[in-house]
PAZAPA-4460 file (N, C-alpha, C; in steps of 0.05 Angstrom, whole numbers, plus 32768, in hexadecimal, padded with zeros to 4 digits):
% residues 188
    n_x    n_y    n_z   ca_x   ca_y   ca_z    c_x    c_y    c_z   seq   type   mol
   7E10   8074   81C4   7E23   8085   81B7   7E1B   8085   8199     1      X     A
   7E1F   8097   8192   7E16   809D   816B   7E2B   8097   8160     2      X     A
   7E1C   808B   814A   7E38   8081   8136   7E48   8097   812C     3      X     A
   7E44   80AD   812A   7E5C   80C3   8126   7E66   80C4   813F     4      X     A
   7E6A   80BE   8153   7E81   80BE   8162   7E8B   80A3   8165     5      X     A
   7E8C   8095   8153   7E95   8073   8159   7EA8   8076   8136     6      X     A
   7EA4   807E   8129   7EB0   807A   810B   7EBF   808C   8108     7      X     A
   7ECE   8092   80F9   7EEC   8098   80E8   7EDD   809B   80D1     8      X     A
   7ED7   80BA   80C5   7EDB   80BA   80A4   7EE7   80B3   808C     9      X     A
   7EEA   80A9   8080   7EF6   8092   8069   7F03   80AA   8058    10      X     A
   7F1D   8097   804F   7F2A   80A7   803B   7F2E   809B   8027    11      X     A
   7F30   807E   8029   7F3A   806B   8008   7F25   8066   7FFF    12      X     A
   7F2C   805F   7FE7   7F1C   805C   7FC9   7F0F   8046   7FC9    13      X     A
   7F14   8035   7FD3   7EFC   801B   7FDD   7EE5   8028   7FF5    14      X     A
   7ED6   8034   7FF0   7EC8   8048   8001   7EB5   8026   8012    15      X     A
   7EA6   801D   7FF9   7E93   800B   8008   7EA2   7FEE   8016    16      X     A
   7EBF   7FE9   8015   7ECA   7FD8   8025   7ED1   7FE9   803E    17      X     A
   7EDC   8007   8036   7EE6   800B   8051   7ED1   8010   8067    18      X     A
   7EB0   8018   805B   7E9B   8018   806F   7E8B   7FFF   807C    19      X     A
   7E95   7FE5   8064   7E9C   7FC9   8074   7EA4   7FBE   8083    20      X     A
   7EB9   7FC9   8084   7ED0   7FC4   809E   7ECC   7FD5   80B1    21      X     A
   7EC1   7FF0   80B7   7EC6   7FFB   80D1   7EA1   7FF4   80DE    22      X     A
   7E8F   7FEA   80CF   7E77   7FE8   80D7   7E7B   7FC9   80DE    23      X     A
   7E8C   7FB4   80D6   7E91   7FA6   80E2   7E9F   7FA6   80FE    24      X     A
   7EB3   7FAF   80F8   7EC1   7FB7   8110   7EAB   7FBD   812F    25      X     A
   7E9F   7FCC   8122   7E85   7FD8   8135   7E7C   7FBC   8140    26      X     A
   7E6C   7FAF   8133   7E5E   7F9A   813B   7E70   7F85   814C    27      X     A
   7E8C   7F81   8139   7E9E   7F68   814D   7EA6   7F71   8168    28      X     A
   7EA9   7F8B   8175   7EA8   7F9C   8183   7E98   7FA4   819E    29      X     A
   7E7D   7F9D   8191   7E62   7FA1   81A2   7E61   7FC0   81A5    30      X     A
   7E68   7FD3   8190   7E63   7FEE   8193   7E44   7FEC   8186    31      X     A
   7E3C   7FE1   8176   7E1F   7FDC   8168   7E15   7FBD   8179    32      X     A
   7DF7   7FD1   818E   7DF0   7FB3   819B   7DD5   7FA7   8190    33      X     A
   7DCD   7F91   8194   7DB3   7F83   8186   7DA6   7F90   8184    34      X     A
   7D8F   7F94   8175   7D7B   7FA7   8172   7D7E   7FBA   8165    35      X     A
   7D98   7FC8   816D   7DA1   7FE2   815F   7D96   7FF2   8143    36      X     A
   7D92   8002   813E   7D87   800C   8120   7D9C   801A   811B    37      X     A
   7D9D   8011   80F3   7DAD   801C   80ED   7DA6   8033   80D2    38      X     A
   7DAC   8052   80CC   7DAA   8060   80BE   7DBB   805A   80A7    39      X     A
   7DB1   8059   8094   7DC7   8054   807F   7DD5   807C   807A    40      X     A
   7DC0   8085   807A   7DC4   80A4   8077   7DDC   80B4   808B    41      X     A
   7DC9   80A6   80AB   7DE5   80AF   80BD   7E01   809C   80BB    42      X     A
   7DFE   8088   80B8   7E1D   8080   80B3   7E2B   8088   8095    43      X     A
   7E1D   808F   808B   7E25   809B   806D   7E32   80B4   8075    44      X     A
   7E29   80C4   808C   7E35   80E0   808F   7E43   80E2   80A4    45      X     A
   7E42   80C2   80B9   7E56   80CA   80CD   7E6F   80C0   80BB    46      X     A
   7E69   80B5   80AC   7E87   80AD   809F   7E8B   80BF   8089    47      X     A
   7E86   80D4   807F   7E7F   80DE   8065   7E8A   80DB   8052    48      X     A
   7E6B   80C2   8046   7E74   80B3   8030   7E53   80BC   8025    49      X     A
   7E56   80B3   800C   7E38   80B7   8006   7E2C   809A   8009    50      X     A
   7E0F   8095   800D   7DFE   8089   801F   7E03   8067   8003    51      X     A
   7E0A   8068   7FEC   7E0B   8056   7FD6   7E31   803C   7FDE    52      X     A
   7E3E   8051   7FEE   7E4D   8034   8003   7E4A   802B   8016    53      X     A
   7E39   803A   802D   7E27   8033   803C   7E13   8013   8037    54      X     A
   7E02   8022   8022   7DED   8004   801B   7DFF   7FEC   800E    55      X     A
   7E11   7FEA   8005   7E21   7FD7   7FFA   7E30   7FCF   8010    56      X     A
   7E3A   7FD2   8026   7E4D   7FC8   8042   7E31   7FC1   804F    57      X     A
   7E1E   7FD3   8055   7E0B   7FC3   8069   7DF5   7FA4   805A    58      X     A
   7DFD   7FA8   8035   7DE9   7F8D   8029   7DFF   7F77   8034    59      X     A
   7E1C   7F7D   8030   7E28   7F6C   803D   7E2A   7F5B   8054    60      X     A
   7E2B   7F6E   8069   7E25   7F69   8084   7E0C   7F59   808C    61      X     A
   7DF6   7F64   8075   7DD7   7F51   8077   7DD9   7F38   806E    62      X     A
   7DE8   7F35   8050   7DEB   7F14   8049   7DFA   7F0E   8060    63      X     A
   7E0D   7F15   806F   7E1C   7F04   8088   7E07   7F02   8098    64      X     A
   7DF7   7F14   80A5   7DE3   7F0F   80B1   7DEE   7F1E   80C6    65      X     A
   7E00   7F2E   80C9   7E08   7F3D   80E0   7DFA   7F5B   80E2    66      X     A
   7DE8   7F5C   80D0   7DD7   7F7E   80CE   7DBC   7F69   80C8    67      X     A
   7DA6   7F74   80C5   7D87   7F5F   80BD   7D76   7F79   80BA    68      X     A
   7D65   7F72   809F   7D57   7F86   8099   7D35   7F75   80B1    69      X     A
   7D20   7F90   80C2   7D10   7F82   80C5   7CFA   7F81   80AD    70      X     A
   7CE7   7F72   80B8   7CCF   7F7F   80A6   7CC9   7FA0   809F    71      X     A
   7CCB   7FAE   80A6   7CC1   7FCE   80A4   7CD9   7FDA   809B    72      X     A
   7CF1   7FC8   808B   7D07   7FC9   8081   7D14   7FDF   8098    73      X     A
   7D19   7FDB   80AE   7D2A   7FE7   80B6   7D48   7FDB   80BA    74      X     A
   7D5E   7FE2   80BB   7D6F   7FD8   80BA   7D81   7FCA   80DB    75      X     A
   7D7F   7FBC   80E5   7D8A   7FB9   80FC   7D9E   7FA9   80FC    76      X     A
   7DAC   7FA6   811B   7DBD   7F92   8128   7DA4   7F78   8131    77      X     A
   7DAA   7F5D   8129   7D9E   7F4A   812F   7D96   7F4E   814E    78      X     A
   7D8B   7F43   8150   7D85   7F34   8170   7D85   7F16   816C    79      X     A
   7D92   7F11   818A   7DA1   7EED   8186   7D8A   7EE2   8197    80      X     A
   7D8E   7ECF   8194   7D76   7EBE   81A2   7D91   7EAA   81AD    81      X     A
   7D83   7EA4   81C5   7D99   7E8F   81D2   7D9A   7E7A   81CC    82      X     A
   7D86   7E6A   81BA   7D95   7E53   81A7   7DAD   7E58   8191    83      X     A
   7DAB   7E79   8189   7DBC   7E7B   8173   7DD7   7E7A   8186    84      X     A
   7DD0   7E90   819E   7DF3   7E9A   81A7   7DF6   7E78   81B7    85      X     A
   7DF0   7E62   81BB   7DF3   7E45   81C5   7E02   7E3F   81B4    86      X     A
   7DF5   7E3A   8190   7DFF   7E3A   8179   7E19   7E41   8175    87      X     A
   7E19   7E5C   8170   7E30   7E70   816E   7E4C   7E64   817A    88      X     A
   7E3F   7E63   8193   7E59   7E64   81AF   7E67   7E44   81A9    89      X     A
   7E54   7E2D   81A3   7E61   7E15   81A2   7E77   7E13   8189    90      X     A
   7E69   7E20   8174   7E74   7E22   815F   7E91   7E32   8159    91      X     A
   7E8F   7E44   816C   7EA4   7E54   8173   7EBA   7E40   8188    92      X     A
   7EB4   7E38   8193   7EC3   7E28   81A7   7ED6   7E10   819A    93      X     A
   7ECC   7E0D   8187   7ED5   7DF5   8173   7EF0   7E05   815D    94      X     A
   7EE2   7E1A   8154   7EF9   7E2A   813B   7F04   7E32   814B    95      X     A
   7F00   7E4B   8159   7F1C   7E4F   816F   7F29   7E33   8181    96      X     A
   7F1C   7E27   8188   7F34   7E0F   818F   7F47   7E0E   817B    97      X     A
   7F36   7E00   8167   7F4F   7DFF   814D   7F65   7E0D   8143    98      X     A
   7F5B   7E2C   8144   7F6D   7E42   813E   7F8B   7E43   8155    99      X     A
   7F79   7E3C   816E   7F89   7E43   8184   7F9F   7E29   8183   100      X     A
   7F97   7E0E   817A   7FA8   7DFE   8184   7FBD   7DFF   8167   101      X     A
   7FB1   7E08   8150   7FC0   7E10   813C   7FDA   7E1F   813C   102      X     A
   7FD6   7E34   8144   7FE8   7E4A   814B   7FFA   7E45   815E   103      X     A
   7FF8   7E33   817A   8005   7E2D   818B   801B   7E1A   817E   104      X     A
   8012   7E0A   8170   8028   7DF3   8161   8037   7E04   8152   105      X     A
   8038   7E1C   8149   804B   7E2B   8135   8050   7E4B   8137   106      X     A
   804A   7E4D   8154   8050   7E68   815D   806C   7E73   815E   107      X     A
   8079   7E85   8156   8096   7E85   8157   808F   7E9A   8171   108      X     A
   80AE   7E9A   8186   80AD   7EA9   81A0   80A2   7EC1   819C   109      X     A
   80AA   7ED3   818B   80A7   7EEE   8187   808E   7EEF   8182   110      X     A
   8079   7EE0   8177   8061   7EE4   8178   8052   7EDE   8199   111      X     A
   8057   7EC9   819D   8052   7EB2   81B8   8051   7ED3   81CF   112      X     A
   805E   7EE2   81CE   8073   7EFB   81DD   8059   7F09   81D5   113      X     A
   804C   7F10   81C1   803D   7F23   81B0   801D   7F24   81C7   114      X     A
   801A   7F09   81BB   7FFE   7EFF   81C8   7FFC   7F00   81E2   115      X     A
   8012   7EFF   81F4   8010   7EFC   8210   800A   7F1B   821F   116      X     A
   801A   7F19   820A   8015   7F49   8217   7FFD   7F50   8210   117      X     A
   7FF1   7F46   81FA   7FDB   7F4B   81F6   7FC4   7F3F   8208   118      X     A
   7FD1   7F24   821D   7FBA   7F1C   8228   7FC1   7F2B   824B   119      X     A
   7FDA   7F38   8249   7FD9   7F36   8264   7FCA   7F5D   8267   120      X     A
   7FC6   7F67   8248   7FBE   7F81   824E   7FA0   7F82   8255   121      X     A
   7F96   7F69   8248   7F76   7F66   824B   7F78   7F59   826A   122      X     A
   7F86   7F4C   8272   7F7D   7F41   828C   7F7E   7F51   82A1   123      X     A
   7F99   7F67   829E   7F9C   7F7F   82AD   7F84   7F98   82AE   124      X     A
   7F77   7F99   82A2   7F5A   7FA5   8294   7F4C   7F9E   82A0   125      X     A
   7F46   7F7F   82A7   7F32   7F73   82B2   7F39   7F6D   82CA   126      X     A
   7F48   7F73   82D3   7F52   7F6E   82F0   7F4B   7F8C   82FF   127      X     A
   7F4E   7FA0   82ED   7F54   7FB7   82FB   7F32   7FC3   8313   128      X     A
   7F2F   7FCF   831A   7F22   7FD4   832F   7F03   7FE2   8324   129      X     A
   7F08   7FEE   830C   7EF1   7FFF   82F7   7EF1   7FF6   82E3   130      X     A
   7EF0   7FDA   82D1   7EFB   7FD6   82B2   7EEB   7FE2   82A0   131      X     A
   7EFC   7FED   8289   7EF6   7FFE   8276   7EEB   7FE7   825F   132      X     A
   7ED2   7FEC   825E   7EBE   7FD7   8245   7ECE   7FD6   8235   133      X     A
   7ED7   7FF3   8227   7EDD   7FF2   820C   7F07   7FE4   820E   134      X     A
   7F09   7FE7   821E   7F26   7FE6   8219   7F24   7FC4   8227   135      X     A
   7F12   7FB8   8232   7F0E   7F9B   8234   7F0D   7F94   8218   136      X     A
   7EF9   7F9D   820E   7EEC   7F90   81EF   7F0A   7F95   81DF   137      X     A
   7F0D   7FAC   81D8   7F27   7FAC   81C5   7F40   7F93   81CA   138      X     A
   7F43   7F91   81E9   7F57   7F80   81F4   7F56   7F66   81F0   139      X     A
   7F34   7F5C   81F3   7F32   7F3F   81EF   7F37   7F40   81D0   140      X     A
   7F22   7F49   81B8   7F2E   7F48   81A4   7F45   7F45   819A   141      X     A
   7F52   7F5B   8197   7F73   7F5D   818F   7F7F   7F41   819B   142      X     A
   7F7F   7F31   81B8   7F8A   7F22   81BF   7F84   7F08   81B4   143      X     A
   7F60   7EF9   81AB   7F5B   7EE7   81A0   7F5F   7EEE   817D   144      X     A
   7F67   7EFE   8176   7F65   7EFC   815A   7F86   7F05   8150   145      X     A
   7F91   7F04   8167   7FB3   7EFD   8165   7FB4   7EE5   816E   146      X     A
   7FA8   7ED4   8173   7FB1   7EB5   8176   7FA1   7EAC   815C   147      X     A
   7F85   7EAD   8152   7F80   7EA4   813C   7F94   7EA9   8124   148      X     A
   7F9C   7EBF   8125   7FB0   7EC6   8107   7FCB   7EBD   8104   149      X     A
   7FCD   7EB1   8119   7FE7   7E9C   8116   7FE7   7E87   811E   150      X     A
   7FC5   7E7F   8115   7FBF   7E65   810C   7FD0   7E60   80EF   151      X     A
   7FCB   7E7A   80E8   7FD1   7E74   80C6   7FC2   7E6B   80B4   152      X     A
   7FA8   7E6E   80BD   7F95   7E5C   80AD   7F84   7E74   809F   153      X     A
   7F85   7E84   8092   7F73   7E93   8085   7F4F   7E89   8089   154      X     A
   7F4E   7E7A   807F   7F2A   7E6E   807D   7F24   7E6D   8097   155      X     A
   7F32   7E5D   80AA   7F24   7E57   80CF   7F28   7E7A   80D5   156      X     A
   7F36   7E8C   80CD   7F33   7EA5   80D4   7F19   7EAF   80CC   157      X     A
   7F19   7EB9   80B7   7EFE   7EBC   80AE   7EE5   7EAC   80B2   158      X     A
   7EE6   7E90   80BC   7ECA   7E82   80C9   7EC8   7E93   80E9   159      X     A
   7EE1   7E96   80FB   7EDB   7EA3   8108   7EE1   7EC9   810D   160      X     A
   7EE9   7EC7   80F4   7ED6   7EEC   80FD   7EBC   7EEF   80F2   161      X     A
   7EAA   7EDD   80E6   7E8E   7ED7   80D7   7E83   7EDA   80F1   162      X     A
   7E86   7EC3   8106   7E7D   7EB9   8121   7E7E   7ED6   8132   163      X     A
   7E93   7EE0   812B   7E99   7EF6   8144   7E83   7F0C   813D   164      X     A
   7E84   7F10   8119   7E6D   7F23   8119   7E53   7F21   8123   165      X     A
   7E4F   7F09   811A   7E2F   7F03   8129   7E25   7F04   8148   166      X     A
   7E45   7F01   8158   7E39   7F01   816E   7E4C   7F11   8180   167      X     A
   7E5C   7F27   8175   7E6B   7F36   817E   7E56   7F4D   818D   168      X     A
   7E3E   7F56   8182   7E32   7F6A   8187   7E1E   7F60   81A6   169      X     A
   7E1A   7F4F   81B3   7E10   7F46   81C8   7E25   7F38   81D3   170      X     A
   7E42   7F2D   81CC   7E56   7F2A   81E4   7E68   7F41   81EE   171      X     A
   7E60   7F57   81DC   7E72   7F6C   81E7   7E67   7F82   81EC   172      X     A
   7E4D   7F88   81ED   7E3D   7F9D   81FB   7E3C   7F89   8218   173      X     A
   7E38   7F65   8217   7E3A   7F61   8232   7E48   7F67   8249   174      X     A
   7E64   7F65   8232   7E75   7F71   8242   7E7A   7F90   824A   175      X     A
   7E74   7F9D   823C   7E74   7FBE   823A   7E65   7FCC   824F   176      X     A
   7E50   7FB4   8255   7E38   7FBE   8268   7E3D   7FBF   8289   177      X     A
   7E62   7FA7   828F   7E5C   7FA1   82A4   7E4D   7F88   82B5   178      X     A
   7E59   7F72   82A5   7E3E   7F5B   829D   7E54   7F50   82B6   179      X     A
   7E44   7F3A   82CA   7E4C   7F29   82D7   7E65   7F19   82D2   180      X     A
   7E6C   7F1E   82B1   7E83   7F09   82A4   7E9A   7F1D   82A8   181      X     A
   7E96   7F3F   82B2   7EB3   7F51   82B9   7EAD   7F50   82D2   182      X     A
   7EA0   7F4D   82E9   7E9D   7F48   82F9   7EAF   7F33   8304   183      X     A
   7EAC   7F16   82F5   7EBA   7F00   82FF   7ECF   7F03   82EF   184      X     A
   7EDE   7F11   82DC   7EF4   7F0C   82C6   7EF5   7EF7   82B9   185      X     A
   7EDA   7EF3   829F   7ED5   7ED9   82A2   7EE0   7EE5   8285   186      X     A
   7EF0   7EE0   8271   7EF8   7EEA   824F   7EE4   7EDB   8241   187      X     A
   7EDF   7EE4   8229   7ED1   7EDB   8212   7EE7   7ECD   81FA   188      X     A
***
């Protein structure tokens, strides 16, 4: 799919955060998968912005390490090596524990109510007979990052949406693809 049909044209005055955030979005997503190349020119005009908030959201994305210039300076989506996503995943298993057992000690009902709908829409998704990649991926998201945010912890949030960027783009094309893990309803 081309990134002009995946992006929303920008309207606020923070031009190069708001092309930060929806090119992230992309990646935590798995709409942008490993390998991927990226145009600074075409995302400059699927979003039409000029190409100077473009290179300032994707230098960002490169110090995170969630975009990587190669040698022949092209701009890509990493490719993970399975020591990193080993890495990744343990590391992840540890901050979301934390977040999760955080939030549970200080959940008020009306949230507790929030999260559940949110998990029983992703499980209903994944249960259903054809599951829709994209409306899996949106579902698991939305549902783990409503239990992290009422951790209440600002920083363990941000360690794990760092985590999610790096390896959002190969757990959610996995899933998008139809991977053995929607097969068995196995969540991420």
């Amino acid at each position: 799919m081309a990134i002009n049909e995946l992006v929303t044209p920008l309207k606020r005055q923070t031009l190069s955060s708001d092309v930060y955030a929806q090119l992230r979005e992309l990646l935590i997503t798995g709409q942008m998968i490993p390998g991927e190349q990226i145009s600074l020119r075409t995302t400059a005009s699927a979003l039409g912005v000029s190409v100077m908030p473009v290179r300032e959201a994707v230098h960002r994305l490169v110090a995170e390490q969630a975009l990587e210039l190669t040698p022949n300076r092209a701009l890509r989506v990493p490719l993970m090596t399975e020591s990193a996503f080993r890495e990744i995943t343990r590391i992840r298993v540890n901050l979301e524990g934390l977040a999760t057992e955080q939030a549970a000690r200080q959940l008020p009902a009306a949230e507790l109510e929030r999260i559940a709908a949110l998990q029983d829409r992703f499980a209903a998704e994944m249960a259903s007979a054809a599951p829709d990649g994209a409306r899996l991926i949106a579902f698991n998201k939305d549902f783990h990052f409503a239990v992290y945010s009422a951790a209440g912890m600002p920083m363990l949030l941000q360690m794990i949406e760092a985590l999610w960027l790096r390896i959002g783009p190969i757990l959610n094309h996995d899933m998008r693809s139809g991977s053995r893990r929607v097969s068995e309803q196995v969540a991420v």
